[in-house]
N, C-alpha and C positions, 0 to 999 in steps of 0.2 A: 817750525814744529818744535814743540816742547819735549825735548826727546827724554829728559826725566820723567815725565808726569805721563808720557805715553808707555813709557815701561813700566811703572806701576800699574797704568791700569789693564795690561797685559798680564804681571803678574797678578792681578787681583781675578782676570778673567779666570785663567788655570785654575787657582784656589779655588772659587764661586761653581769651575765645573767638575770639582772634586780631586782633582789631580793635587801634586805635588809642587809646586815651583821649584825647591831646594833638590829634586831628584837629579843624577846625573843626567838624564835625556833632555831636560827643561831646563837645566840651571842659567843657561845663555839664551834661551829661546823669547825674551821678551828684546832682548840688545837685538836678534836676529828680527825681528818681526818688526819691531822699530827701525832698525835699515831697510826692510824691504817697503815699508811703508814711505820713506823717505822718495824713495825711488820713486814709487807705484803714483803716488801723489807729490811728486814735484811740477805738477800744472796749476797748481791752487794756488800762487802767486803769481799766475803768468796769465796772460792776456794775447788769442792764438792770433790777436790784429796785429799785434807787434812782431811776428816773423815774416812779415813781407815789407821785408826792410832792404831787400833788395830788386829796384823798380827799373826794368831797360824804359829805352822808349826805343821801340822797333816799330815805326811809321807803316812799313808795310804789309804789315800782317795783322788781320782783325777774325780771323777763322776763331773757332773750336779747338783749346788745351784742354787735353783729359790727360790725368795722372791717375790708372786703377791702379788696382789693387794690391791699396797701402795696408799692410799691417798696422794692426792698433790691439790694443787691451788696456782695459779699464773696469773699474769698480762700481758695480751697483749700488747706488747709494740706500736703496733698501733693505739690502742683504751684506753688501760688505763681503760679497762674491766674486770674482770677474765675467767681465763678459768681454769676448774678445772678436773679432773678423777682422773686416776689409773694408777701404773706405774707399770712394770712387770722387772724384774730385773735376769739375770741368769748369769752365769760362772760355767765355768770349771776349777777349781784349778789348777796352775803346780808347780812343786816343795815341793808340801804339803803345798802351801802358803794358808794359808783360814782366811778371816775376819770375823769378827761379824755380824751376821744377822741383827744386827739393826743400824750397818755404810750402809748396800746399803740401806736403808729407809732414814737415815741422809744422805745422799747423795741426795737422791729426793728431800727431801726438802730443804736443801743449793742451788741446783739447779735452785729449783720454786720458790724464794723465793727472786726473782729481774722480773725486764718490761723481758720479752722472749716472745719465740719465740717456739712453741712446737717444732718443728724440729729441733733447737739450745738445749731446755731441754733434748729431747733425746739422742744425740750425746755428751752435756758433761757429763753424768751419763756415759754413755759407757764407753767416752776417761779416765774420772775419773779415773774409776774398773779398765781398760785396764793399765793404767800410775800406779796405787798404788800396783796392785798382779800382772803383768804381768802373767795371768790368759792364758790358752788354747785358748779361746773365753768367747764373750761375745755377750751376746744378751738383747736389752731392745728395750719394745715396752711399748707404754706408749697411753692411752687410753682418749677421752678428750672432752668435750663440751665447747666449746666458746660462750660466752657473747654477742661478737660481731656479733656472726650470730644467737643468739638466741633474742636478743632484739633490733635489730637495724641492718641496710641493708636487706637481705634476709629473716630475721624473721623463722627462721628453730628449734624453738626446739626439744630437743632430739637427733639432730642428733650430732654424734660424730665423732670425728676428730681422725686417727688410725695411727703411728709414728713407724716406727723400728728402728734398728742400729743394725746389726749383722758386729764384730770385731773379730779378730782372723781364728780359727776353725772352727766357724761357720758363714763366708762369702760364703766359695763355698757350705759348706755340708749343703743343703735345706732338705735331711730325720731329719738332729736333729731340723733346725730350726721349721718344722712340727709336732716334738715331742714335743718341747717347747711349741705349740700354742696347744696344743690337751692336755697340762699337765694346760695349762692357763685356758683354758674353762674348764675344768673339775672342776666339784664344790664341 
């Protein structure tokens, strides 16, 4: 990130919406929005295939890993809003190939973690898992409220935005992808 060139056009945003830059409440507020922006979009260099870089091979187990509900928040890339939920994350092992439960969460958030698109975040968490364990199937469905319909246009809070990817195994077979959402809700 150009973090000069991004504070300028922060400060040029302020001015352009009538405010001040040089006031006391703004004077720092472009260095501040440039750090959180650092933060908010430290995924746009990163690639979510590369956090399943730790691979067992556990021969005896080929069932159903589900990892729900991961926190995520990310940035609309239309509004430059967030939108934020829960990601629900499953496979099926092949080969005894099994990752670490906490690469498909680093995988969410390497994901959410650039301007998207919920229906682009879900799809590469999937292609991710799918590309690094060449897994049976894979299913993520990722759960979400948007900024952009909650504070501005349609003014809708609470209501949330519902996203699948079923890869593999579980494209045709709809009893397991039922099992998955019946294993989701369950609390």
């Amino acid at each position: 990130m150009n973090s000069k060139k991004a504070e300028e056009a922060i400060y040029q945003l302020l001015e352009a919406l009538g405010e001040d830059p040089k006031r006391e409440g703004l004077r720092d507020t472009p260095k501040r929005v440039v750090k959180m922006y650092r933060e908010m979009f430290a995924g746009l260099e990163m690639d979510p295939k590369n956090e399943f870089t730790t691979v067992f091979a556990e021969e005896t187990y080929d069932d159903l890993v589900l990892v729900k509900d991961i926190p995520f928040y990310s940035m609309c890339e239309h509004h430059l809003v967030p939108f934020y939920g829960k990601a629900h994350v499953a496979y099926i092992p092949s080969g005894g190939r099994v990752t670490g439960l906490s690469k498909l969460a680093r995988a969410v958030e390497v994901a959410s973690k650039k301007p998207q698109l919920q229906e682009r975040l879900t799809s590469q968490i999937a292609i991710a898992l799918e590309e690094a364990l060449q897994p049976k199937g894979v299913f993520v469905l990722v759960e979400a409220e948007h900024m952009c319909m909650t504070m501005r246009g349609i003014k809708k809070p609470g209501s949330k935005t519902v996203t699948k990817m079923a890869r593999g195994s579980f494209i045709e077979d709809r009893e397991s992808q039922r099992y998955i959402l019946e294993l989701i809700k369950d609390k």
